[in-house]
N, C-alpha and C positions, 0 to 999 in steps of 0.2 A: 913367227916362223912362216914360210913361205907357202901356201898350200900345196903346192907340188911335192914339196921336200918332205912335207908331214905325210902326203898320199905313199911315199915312196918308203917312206921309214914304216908306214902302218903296212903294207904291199909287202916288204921285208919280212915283216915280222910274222905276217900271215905265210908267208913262203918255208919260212923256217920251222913254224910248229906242223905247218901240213907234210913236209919234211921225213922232219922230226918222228911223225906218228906214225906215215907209212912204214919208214924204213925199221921201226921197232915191231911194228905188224910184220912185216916178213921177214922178220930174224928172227919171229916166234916160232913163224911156220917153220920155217928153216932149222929149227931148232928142235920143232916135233918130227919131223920127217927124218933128222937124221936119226933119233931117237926109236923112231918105227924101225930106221932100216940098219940098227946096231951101229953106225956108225961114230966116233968120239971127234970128228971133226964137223963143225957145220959150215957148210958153203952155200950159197946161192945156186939156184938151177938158170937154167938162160932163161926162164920167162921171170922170172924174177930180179936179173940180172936188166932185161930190158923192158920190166916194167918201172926199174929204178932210173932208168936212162932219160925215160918218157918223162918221169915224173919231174925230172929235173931242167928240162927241154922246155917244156910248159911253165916251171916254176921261174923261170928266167926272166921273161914276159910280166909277172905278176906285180913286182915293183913298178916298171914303167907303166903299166897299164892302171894301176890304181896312182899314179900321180898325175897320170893326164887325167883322171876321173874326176880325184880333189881338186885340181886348177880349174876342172871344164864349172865345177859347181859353185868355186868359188865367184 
């Protein structure tokens, strides 16, 4: 396999569990908050809303940057 292509799939897969973990952290909060505040619906608040935006914005980048990493070392 190409080392670019194995950087991009390892890049992938780190993108997806880093992901993965925020967005379960703040659907906990999310979920305590609405629970403080008697509510039976939970929603996202806008900082939360665009800390998920960010997170995805930067997660974009992290495949091609970890495949030009593996190519530059292979």
């Amino acid at each position: 396999m190409h080392p670019a292509l194995k950087g991009a799939l390892v890049g992938l897969g780190i993108a997806v569990v880093l992901f993965l973990f925020d967005y379960l952290q703040l659907r906990a909060r999310a979920a305590e908050r609405a629970k403080k505040n008697h509510k039976t619906i939970v929603e996202f608040d806008q900082t939360d809303k665009g800390r998920v935006i960010a997170l995805v914005r930067f997660l974009v980048f992290v495949p091609p940057g970890f495949a030009l990493l593996f190519w530059m070392m292979s």
